[in-house]
PDB file of N, CA, C and O in Angstrom:
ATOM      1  N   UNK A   1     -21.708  33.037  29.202  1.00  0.00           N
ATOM      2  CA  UNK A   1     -23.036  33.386  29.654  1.00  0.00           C
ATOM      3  C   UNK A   1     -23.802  32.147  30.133  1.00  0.00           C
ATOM      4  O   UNK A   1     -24.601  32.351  31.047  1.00  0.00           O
ATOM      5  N   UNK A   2     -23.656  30.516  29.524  1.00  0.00           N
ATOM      6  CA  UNK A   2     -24.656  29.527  30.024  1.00  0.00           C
ATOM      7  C   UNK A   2     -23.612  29.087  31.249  1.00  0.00           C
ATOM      8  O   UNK A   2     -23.821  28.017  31.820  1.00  0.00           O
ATOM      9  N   UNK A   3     -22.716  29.751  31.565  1.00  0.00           N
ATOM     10  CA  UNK A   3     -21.912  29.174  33.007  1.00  0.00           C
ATOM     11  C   UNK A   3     -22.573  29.729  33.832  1.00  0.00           C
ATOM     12  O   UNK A   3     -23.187  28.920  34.529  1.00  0.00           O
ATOM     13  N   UNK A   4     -22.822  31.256  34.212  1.00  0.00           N
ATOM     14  CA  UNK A   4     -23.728  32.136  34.781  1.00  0.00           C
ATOM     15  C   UNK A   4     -25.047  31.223  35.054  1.00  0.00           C
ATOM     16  O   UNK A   4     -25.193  30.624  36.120  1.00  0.00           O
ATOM     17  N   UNK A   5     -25.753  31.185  34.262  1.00  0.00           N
ATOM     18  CA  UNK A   5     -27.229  30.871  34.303  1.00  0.00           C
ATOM     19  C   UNK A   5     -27.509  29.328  34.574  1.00  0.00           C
ATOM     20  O   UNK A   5     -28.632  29.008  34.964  1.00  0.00           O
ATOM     21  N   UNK A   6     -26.380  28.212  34.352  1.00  0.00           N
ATOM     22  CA  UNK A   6     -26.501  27.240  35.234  1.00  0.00           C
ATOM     23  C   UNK A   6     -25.878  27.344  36.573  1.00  0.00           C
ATOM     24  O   UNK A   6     -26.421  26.465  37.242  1.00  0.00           O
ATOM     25  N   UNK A   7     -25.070  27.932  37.257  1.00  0.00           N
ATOM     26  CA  UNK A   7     -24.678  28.132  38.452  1.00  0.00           C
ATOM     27  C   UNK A   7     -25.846  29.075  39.618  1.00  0.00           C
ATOM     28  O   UNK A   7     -25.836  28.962  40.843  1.00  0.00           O
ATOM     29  N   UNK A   8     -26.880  30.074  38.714  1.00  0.00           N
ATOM     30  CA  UNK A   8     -27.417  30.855  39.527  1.00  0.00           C
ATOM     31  C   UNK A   8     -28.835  30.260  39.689  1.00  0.00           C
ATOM     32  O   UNK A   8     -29.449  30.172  40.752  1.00  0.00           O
ATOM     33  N   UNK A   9     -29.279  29.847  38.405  1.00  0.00           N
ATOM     34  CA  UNK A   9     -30.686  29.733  38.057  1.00  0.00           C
ATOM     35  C   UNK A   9     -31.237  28.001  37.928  1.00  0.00           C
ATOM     36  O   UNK A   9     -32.319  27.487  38.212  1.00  0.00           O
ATOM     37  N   UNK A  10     -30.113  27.490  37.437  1.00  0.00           N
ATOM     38  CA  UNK A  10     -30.400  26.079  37.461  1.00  0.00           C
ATOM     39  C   UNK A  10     -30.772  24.716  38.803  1.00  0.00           C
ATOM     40  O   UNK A  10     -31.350  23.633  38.713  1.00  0.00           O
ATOM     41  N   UNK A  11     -30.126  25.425  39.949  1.00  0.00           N
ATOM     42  CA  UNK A  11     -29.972  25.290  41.478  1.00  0.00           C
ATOM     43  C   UNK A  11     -31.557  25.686  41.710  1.00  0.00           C
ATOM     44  O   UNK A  11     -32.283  24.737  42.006  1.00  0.00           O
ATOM     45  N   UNK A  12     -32.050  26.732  41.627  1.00  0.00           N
ATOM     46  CA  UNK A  12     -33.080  27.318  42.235  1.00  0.00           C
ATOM     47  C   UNK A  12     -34.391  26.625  41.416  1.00  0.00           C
ATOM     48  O   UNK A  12     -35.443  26.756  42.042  1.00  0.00           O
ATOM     49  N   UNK A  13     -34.480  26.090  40.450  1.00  0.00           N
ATOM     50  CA  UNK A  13     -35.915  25.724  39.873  1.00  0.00           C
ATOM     51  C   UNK A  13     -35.500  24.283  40.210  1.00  0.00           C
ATOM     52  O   UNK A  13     -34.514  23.670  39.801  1.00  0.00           O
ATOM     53  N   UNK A  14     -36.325  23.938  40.920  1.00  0.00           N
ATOM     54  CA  UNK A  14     -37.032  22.748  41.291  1.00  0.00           C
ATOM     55  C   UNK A  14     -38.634  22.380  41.307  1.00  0.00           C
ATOM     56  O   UNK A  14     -39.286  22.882  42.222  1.00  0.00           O
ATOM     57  N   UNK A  15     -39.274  21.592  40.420  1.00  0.00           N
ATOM     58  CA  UNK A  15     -40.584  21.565  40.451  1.00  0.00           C
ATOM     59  C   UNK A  15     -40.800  20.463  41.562  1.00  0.00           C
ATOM     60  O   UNK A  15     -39.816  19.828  41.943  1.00  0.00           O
ATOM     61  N   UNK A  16     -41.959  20.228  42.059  1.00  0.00           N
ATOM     62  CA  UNK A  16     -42.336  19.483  42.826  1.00  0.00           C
ATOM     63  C   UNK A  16     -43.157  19.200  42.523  1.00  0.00           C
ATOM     64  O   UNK A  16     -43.774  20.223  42.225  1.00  0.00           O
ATOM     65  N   UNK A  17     -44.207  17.701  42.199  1.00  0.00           N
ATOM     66  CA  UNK A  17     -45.517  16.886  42.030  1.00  0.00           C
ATOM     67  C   UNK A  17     -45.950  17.248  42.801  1.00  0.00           C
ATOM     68  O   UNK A  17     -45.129  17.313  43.716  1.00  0.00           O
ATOM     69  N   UNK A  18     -47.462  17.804  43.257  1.00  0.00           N
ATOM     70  CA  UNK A  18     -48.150  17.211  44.084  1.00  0.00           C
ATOM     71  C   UNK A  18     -48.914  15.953  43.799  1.00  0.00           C
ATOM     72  O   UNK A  18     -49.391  15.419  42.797  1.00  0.00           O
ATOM     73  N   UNK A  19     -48.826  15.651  45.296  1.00  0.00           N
ATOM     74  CA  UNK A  19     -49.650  14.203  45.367  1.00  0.00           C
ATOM     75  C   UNK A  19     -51.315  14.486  45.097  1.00  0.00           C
ATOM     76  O   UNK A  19     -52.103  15.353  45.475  1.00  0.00           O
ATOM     77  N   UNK A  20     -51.409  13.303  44.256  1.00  0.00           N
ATOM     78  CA  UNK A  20     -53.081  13.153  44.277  1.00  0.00           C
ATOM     79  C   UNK A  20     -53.823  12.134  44.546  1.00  0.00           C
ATOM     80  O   UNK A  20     -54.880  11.762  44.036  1.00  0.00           O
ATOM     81  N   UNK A  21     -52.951  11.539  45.710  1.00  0.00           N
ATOM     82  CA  UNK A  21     -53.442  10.825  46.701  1.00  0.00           C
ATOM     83  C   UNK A  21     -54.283  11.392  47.833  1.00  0.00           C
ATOM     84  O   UNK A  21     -53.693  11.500  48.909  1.00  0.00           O
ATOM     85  N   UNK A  22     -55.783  11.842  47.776  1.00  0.00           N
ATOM     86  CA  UNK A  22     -56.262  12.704  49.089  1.00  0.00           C
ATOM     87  C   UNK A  22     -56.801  11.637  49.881  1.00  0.00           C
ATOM     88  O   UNK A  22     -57.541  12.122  50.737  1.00  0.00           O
ATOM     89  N   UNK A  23     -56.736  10.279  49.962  1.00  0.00           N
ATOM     90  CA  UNK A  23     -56.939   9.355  50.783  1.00  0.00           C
ATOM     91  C   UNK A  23     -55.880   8.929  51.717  1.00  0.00           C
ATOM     92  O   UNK A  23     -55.982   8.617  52.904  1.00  0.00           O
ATOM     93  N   UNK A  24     -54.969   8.970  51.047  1.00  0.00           N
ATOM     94  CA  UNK A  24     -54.284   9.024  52.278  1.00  0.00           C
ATOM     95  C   UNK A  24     -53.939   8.415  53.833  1.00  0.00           C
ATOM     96  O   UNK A  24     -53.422   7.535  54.522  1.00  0.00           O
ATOM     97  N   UNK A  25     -54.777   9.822  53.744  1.00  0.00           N
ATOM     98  CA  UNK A  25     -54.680  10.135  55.630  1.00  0.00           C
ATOM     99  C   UNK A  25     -55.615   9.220  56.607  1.00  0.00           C
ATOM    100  O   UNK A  25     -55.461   8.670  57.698  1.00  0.00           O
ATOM    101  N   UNK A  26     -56.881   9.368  55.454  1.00  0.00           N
ATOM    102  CA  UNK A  26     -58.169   8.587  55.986  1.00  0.00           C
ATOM    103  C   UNK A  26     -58.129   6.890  56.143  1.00  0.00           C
ATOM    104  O   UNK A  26     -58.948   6.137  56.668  1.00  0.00           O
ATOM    105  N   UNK A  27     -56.579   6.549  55.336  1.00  0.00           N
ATOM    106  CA  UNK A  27     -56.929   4.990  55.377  1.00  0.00           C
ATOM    107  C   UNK A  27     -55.610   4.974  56.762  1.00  0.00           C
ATOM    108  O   UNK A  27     -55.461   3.976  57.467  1.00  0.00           O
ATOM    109  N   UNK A  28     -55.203   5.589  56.847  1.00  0.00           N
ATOM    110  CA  UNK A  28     -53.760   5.451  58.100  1.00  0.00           C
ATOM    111  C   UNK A  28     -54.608   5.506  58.990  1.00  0.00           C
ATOM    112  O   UNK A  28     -54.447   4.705  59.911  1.00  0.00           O
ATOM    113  N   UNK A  29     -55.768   6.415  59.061  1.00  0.00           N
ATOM    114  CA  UNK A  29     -56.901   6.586  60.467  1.00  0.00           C
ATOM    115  C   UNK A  29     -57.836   5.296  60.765  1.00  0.00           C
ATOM    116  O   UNK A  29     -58.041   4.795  61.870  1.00  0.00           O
ATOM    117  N   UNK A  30     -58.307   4.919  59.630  1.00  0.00           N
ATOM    118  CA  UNK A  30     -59.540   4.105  59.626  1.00  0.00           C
ATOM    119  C   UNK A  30     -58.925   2.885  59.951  1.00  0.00           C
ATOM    120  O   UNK A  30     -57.770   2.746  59.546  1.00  0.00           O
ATOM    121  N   UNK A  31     -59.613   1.649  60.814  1.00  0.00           N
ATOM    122  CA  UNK A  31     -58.698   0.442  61.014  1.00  0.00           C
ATOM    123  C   UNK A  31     -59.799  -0.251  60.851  1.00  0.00           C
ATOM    124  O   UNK A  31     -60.846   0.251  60.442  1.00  0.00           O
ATOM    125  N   UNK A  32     -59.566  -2.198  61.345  1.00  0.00           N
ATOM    126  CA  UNK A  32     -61.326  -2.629  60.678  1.00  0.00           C
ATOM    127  C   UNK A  32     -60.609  -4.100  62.071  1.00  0.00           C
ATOM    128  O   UNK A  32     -59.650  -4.843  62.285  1.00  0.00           O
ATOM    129  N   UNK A  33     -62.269  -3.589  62.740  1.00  0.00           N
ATOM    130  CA  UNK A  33     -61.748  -4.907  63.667  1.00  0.00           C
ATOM    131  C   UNK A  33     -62.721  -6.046  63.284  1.00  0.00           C
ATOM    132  O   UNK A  33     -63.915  -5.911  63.014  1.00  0.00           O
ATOM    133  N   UNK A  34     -61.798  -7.527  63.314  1.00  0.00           N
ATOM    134  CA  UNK A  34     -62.515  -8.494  63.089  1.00  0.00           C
ATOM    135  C   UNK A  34     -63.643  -9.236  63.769  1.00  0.00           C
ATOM    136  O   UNK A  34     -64.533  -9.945  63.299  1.00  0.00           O
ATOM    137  N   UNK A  35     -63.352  -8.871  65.023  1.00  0.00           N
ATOM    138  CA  UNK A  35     -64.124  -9.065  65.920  1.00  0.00           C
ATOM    139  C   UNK A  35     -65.900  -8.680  65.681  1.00  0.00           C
ATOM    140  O   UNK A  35     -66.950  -9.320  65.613  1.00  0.00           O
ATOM    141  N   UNK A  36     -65.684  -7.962  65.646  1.00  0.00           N
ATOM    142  CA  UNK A  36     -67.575  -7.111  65.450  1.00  0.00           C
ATOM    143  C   UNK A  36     -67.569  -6.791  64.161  1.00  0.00           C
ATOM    144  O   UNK A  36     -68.623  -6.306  63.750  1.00  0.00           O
ATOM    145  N   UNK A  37     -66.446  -6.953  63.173  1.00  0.00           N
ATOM    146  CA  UNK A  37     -66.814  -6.501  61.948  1.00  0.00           C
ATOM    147  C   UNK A  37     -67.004  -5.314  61.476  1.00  0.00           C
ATOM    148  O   UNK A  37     -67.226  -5.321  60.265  1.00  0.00           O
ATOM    149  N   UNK A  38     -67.000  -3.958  62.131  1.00  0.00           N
ATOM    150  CA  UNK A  38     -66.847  -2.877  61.806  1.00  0.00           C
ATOM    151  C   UNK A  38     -65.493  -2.352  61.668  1.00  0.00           C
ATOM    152  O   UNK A  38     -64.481  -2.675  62.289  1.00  0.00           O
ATOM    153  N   UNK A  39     -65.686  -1.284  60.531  1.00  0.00           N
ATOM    154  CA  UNK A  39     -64.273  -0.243  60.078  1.00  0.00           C
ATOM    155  C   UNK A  39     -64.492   1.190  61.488  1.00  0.00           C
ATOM    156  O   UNK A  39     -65.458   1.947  61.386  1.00  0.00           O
ATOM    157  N   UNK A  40     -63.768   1.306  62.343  1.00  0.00           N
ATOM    158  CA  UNK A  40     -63.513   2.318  63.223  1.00  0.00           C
ATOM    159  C   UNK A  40     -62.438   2.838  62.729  1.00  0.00           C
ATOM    160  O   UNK A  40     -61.764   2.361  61.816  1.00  0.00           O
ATOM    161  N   UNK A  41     -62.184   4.143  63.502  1.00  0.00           N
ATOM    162  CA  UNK A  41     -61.364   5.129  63.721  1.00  0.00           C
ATOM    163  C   UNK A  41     -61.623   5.775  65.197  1.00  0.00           C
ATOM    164  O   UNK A  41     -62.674   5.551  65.797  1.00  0.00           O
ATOM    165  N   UNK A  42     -60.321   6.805  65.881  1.00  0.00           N
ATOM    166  CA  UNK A  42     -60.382   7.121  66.682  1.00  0.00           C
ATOM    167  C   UNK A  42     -60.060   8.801  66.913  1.00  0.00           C
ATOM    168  O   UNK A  42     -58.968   9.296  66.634  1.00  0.00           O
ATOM    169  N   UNK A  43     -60.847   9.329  67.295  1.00  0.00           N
ATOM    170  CA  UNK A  43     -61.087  10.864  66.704  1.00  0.00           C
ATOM    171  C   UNK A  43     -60.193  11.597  67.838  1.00  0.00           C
ATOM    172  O   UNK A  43     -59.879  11.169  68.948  1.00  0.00           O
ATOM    173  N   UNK A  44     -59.791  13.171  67.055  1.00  0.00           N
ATOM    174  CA  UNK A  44     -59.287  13.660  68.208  1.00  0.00           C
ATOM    175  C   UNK A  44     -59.492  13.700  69.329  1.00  0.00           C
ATOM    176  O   UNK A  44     -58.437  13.653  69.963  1.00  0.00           O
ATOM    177  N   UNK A  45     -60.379  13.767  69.951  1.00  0.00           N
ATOM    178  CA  UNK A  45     -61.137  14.062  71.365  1.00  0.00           C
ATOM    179  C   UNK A  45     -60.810  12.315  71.788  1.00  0.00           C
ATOM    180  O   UNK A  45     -60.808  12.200  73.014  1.00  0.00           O
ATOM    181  N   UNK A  46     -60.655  11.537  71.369  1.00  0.00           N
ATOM    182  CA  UNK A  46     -60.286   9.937  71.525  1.00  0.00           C
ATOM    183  C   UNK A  46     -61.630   9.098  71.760  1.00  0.00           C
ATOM    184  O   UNK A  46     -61.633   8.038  72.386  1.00  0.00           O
ATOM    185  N   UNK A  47     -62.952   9.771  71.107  1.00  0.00           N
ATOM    186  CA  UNK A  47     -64.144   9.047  71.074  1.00  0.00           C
ATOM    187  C   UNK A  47     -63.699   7.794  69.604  1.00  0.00           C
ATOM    188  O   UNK A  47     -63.191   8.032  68.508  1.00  0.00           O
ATOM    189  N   UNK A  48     -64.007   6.923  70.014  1.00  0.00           N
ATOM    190  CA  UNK A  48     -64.076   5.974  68.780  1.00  0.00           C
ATOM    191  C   UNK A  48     -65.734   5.927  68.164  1.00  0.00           C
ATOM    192  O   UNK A  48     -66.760   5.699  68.805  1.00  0.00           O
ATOM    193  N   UNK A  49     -65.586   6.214  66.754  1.00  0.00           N
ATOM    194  CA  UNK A  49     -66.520   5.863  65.569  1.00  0.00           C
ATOM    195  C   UNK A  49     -66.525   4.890  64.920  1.00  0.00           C
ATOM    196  O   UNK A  49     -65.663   4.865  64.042  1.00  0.00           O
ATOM    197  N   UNK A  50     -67.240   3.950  65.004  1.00  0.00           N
ATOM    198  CA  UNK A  50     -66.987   2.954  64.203  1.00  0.00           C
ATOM    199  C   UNK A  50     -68.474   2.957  63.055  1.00  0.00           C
ATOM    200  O   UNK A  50     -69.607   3.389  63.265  1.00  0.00           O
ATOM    201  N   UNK A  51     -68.098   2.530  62.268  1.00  0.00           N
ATOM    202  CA  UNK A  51     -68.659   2.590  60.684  1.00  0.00           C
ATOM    203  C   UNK A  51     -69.143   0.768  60.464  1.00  0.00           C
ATOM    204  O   UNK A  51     -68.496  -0.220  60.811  1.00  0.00           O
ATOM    205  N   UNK A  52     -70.421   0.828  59.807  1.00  0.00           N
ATOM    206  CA  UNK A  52     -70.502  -0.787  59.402  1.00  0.00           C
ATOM    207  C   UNK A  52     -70.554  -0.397  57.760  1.00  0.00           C
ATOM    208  O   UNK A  52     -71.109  -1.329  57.178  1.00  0.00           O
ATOM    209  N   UNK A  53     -70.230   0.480  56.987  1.00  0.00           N
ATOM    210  CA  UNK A  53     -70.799   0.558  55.419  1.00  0.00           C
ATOM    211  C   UNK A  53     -69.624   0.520  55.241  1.00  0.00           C
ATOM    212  O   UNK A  53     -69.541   0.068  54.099  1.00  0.00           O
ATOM    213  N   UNK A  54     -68.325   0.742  55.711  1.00  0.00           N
ATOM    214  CA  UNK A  54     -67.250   1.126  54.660  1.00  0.00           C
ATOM    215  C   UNK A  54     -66.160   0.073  54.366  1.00  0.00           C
ATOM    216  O   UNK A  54     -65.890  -0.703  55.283  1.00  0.00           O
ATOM    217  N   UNK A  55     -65.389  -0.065  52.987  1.00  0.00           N
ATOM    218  CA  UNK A  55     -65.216  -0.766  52.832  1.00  0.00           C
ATOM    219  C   UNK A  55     -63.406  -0.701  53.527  1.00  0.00           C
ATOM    220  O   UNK A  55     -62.665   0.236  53.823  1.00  0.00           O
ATOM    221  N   UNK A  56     -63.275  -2.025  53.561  1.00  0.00           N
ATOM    222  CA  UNK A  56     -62.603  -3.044  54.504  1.00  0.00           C
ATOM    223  C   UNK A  56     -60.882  -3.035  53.822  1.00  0.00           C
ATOM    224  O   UNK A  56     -59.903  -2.932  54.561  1.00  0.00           O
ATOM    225  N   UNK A  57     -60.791  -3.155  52.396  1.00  0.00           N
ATOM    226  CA  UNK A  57     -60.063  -3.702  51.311  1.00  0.00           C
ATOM    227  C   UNK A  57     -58.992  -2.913  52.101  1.00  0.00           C
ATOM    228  O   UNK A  57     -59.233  -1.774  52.502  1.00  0.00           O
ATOM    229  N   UNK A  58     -58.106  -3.372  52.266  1.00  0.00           N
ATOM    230  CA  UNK A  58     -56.225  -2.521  52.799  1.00  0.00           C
ATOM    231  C   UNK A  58     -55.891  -1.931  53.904  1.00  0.00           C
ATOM    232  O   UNK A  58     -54.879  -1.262  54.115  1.00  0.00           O
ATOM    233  N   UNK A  59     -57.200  -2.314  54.987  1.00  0.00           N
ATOM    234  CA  UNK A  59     -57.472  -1.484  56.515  1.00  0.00           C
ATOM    235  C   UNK A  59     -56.372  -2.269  57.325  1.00  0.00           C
ATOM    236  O   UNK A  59     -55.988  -3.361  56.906  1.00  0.00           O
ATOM    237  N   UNK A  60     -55.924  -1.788  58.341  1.00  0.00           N
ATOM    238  CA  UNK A  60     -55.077  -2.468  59.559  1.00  0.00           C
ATOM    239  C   UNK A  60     -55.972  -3.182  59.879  1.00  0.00           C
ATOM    240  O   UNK A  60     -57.104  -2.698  59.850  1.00  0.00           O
ATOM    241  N   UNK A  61     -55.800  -4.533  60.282  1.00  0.00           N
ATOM    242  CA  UNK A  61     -56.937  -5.431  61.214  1.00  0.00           C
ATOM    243  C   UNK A  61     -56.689  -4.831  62.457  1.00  0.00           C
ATOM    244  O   UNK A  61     -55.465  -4.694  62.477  1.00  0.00           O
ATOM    245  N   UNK A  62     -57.097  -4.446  63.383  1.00  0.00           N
ATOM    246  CA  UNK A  62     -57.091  -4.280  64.617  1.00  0.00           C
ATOM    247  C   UNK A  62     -57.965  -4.295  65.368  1.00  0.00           C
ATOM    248  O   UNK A  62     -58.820  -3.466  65.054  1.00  0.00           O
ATOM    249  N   UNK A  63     -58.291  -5.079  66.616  1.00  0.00           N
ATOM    250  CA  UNK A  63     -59.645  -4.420  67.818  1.00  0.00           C
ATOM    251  C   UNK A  63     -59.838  -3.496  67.975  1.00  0.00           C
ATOM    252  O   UNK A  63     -58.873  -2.745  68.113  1.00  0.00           O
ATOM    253  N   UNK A  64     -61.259  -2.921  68.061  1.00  0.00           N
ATOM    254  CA  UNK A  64     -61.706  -1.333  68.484  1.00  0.00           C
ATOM    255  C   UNK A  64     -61.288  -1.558  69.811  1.00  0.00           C
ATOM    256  O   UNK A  64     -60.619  -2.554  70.084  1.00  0.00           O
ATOM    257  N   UNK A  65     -61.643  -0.660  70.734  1.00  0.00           N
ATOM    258  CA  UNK A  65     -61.700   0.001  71.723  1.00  0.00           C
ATOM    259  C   UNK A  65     -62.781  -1.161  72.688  1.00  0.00           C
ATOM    260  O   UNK A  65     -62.360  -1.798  73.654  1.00  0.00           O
ATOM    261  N   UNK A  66     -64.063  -1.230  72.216  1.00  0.00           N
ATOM    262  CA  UNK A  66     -65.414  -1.777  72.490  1.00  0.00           C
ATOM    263  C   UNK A  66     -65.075  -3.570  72.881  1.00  0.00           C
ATOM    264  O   UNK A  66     -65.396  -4.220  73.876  1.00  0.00           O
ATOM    265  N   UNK A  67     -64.287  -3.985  71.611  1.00  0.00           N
ATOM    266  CA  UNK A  67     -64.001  -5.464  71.568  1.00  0.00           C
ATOM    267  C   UNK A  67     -63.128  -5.678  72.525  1.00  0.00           C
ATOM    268  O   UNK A  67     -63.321  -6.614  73.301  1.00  0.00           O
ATOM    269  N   UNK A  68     -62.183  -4.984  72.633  1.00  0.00           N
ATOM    270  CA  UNK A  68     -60.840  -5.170  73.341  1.00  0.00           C
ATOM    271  C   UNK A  68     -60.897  -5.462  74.591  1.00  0.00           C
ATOM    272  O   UNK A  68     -60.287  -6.326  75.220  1.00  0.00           O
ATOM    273  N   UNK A  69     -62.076  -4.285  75.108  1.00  0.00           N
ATOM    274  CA  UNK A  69     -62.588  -4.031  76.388  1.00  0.00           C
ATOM    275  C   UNK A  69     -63.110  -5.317  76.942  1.00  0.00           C
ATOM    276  O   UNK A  69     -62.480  -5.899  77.824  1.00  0.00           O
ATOM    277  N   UNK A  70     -64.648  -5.964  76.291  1.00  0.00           N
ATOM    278  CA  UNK A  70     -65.222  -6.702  76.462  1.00  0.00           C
ATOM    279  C   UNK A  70     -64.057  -8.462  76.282  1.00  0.00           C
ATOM    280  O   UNK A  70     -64.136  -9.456  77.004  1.00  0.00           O
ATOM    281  N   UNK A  71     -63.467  -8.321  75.533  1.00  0.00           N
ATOM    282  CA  UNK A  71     -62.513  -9.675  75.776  1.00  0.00           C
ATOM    283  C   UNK A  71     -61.407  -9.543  76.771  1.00  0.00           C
ATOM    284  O   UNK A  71     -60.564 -10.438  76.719  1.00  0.00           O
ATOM    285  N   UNK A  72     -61.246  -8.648  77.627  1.00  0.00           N
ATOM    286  CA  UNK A  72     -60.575  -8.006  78.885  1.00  0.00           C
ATOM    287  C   UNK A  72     -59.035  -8.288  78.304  1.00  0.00           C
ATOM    288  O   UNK A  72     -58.318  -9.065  78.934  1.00  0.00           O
ATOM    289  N   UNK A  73     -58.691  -7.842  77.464  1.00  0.00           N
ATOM    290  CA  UNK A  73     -57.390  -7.213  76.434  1.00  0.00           C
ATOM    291  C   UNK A  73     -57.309  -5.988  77.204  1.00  0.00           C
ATOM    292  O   UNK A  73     -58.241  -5.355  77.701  1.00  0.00           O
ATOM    293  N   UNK A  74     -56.122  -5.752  77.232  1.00  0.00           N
ATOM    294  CA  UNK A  74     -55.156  -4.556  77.584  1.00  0.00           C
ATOM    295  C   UNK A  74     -55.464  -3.022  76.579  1.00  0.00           C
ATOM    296  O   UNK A  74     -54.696  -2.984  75.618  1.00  0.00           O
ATOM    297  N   UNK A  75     -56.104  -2.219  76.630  1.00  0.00           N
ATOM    298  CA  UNK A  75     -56.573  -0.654  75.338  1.00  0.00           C
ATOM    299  C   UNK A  75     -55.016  -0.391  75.617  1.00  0.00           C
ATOM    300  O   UNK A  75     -54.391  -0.171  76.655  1.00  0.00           O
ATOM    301  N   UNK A  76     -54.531  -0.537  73.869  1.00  0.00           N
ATOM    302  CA  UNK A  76     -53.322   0.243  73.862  1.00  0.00           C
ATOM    303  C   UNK A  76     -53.589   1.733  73.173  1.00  0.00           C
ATOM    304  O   UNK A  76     -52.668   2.544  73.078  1.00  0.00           O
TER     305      UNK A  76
END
């Protein structure tokens, strides 16, 4: 009988963690250019927001959009 019930039942239960990481997504989005000193992001519609309150700690350094432009850099 426990040959049965590990061959049928033991296969099929798998638990899965969820993550309780809900930041995430928001720090892969948010980048922080050195240039002007603001934390931006770039929204669906491809308007850039840039933020001066938020904090900085583990952001991609990268140029906004604004800086890039004005130091006549290539917008990738």
């Amino acid at each position: 009988m426990n040959w049965i019930y590990e061959q049928f039942f033991k296969e099929k239960i798998v638990l899965k963690k969820k993550s309780n990481n809900n930041y995430n997504a928001e720090y892969k989005r948010l980048k922080f250019c050195e240039a002007c000193r603001h934390t931006w992001e770039k929204t669906v519609s491809g308007a850039v927001v840039r933020y001066n309150h938020l904090s900085t700690y583990g952001l991609i350094r990268k140029d906004c959009d604004y800086c890039s432009r004005t130091k006549g850099l290539p917008i990738i």
